[in-house]
C-alpha positions in Angstrom: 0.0 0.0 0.0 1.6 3.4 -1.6 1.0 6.5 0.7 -1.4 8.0 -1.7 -3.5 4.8 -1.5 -3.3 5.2 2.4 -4.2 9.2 2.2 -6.7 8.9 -0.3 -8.5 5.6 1.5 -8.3 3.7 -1.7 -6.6 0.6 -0.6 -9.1 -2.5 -1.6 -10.4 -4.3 1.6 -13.4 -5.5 3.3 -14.6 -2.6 5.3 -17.2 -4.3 8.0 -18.3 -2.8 10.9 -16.4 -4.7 14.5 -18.1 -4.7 18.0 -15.9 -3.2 20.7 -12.4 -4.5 20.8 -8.7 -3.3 22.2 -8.1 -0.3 20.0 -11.8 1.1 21.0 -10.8 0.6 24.6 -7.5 2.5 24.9 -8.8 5.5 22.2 -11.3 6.0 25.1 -8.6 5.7 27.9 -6.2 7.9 26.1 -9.1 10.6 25.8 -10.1 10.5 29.4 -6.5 10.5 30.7 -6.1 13.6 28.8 -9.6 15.1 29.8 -8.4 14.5 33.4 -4.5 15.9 32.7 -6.2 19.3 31.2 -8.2 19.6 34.0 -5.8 18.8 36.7 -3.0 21.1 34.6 -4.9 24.1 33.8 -8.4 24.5 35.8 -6.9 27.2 38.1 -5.1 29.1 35.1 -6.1 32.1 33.6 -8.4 32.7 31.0 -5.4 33.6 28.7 -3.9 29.9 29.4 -7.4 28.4 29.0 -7.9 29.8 25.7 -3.9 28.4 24.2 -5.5 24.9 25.5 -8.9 25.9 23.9 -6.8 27.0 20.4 -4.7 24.1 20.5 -7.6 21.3 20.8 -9.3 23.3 18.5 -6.8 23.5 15.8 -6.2 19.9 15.7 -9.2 20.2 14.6 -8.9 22.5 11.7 -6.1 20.5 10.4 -8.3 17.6 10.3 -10.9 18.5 8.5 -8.7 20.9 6.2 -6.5 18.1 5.5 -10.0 15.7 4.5 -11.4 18.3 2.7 -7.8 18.7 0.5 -7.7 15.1 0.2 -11.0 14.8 -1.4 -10.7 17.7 -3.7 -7.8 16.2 -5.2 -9.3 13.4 -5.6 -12.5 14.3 -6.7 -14.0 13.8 -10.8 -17.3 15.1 -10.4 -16.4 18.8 -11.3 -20.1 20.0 -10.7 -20.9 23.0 -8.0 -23.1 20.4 -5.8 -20.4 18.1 -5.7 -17.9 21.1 -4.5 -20.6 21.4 -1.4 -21.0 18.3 -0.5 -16.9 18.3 -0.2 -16.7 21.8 1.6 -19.4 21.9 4.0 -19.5 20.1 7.3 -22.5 17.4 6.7 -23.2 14.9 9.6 -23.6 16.2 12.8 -20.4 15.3 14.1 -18.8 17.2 11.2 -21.0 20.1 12.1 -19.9 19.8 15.5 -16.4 20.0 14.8 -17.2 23.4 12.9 -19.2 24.7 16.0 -16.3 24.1 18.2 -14.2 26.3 16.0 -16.6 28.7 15.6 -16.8 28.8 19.7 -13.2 29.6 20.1 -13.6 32.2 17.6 -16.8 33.8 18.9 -15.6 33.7 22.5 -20.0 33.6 23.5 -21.1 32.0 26.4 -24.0 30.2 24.7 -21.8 29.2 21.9 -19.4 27.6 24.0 -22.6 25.9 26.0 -24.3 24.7 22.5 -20.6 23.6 21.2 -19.8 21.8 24.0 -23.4 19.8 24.6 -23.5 19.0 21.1 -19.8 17.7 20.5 -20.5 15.6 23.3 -23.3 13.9 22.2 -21.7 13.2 18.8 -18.6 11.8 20.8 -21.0 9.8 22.9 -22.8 8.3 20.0 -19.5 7.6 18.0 -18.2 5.3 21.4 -21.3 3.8 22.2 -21.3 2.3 18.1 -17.2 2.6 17.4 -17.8 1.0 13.6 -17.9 4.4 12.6 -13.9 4.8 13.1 -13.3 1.1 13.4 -14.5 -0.8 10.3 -11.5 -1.6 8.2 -8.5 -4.3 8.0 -6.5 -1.6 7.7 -6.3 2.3 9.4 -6.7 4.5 6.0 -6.7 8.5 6.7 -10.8 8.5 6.6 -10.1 6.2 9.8 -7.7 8.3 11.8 -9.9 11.6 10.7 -12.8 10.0 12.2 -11.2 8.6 14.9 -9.2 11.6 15.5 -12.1 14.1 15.5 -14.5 12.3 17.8 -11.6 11.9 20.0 -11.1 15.6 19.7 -15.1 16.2 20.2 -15.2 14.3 23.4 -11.5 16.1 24.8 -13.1 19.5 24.1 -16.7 19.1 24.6 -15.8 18.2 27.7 -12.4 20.8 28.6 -14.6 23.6 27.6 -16.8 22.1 30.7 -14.6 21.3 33.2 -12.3 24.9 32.5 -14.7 27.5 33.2 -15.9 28.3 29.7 -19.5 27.2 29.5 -22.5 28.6 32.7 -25.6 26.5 32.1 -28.0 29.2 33.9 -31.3 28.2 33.2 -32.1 31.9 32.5 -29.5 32.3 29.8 -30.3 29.0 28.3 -32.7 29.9 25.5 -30.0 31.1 23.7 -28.9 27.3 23.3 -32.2 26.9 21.9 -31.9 29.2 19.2 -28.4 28.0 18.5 -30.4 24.2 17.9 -32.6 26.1 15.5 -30.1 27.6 13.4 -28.5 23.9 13.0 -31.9 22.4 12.8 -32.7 24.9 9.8 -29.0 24.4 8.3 -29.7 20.4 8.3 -33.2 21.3 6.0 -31.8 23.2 4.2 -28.6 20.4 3.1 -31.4 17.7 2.7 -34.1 19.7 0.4 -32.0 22.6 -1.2 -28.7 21.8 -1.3 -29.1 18.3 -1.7 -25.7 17.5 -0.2 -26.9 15.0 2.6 -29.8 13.0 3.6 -30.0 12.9 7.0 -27.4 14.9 8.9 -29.3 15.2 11.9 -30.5 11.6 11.8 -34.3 12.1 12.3 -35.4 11.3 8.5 -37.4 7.5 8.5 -35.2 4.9 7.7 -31.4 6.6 9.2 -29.2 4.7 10.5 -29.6 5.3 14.3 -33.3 4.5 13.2 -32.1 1.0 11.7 -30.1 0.2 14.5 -32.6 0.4 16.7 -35.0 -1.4 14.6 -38.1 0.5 15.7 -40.5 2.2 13.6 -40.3 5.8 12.0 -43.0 6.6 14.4 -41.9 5.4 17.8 -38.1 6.7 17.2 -39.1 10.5 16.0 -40.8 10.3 19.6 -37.9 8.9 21.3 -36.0 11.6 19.5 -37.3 14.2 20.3 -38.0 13.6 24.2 -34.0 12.3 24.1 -33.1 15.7 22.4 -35.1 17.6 24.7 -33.8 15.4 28.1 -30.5 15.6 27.1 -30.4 19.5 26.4 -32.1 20.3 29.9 -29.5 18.1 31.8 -27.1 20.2 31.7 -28.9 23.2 33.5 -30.5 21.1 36.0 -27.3 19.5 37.0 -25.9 23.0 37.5 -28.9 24.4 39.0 -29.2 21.3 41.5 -25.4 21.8 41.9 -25.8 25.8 42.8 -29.0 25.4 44.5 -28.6 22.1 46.5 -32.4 21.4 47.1 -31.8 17.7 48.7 -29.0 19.1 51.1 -31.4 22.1 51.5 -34.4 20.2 52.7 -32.4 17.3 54.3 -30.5 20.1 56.3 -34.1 21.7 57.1 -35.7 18.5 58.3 -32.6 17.5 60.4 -33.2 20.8 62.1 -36.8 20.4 62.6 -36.3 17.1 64.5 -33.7 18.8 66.3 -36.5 21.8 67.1 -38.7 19.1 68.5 -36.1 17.3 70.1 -35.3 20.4 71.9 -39.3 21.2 72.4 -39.5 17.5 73.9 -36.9 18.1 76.1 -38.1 21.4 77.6 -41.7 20.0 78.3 -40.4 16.7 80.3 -38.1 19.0 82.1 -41.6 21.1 83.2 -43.3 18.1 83.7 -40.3 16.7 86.1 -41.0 20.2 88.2 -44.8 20.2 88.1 -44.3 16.6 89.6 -41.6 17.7 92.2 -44.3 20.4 93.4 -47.0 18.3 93.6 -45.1 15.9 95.8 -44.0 18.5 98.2 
């Protein structure tokens, strides 16, 4: 196998998809080591620091999906405009992800870095829980390591941008995430019906992959979709606000002081009782 047959993923072989197996299991060791060593490393930094680490995840990044793109230009003998798009743009989710991260570091919003970093992470999430994506061929051709290398680099940022400071999941600020959803949402429609680049990159067209997986009908997944979708966004606030707020400790705290109030009120009425008695026996 030449180099441009490894670049270009052109070497014959049986691509098949693999269940979980050695090389799934350290990829995701590797990534939460280094999810662990940013955090421990740079968590107290300043927000100058934070952002190098930010740049420097992110521009792995870039030079992943620059480098694909430059492969498959060259490579490329449909010289038609729709075939230029369907090259150029990002088209899954978890390409469009990748390009929401970047546009985060660029943007430096609050509810850019909150929608980047949920959405990455699901992407990552799905790509681990169903590792045929990255994981299908004989042999590692450059399509492999970029998608391997990018959902890697998902889950590592989704989840730096987290544990550094960048994102606040305030429920009152979180619409903003919302609208961020929409945009995609609309950008998705508009690569399916007017572009004509991609069929499903959101996965919620009948008969998608996710769908088949599952092997449910078109029906019963667009509902699990959408109550999934709109669990998994609202996590993320309610862990914060349950993490600011601390209801159960609240109320737990609260009760234990109650009993104590009564324990107290118990005490003083047997100590009133012992007197009343004293006096009546005198």
């Amino acid at each position: 196998m030449s180099f441009a047959d490894w670049f270009f993923t052109r070497y014959p072989g049986a691509s098949h998809v693999k269940p979980w197996g050695l090389g799934e299991i350290l990829t995701l060791i590797l990534c939460i080591a280094i999810i662990v060593t940013l955090a421990i490393l740079f968590k107290k930094k300043d927000d100058k620091t934070k952002r190098i680490v930010l740049w420097v995840l992110v521009g792995l990044i870039i030079f992943f999906e620059v480098v694909r793109r430059i492969a498959n230009l060259i490579s490329n003998t449909n010289y038609t405009f729709n075939s230029y798009l369907h090259i150029l743009l990002p088209r899954p989710w978890c390409a469009i992800a990748c390009w929401t991260l970047i546009v985060c570091a660029i943007s430096k919003k609050k509810c850019i870095y909150n929608f980047a970093s949920i959405t990455a992470l699901l992407c990552a999430i799905i790509f681990f829980a169903y590792p045929g994506v990255g994981f299908k061929s004989p042999y590692f051709l450059f399509d492999d390591l970029y998608s391997v290398a990018t959902h890697c680099l998902l889950l590592i940022t989704s989840i730096s941008l987290m544990t550094l400071g960048f994102t606040d999941f305030n429920y009152k600020e979180f619409w903003k995430v919302g609208v961020c959803y929409a945009v995609i949402f609309v950008y998705s429609i508009l690569e399916i019906y007017v572009l004509k680049i991609e069929p499903d990159p959101m996965y919620f067209m009948p008969h998608n992959d996710v769908q088949d997986i599952l092997g449910m009908s078109y029906g019963l997944y667009l509902t699990i979709y959408i109550i999934f979708t709109l669990f998994y966004f609202n996590l993320f606030p309610l862990i914060q606000w349950l993490k600011t707020n601390r209801p159960i400790t609240r109320w737990l705290n609260k009760r234990k002081q109650t009993n104590n109030d009564v324990k107290v009120e118990s005490s003083e009425n047997t100590e009133v009782t012992d007197k009343n008695d004293v006096k009546s026996e005198e």
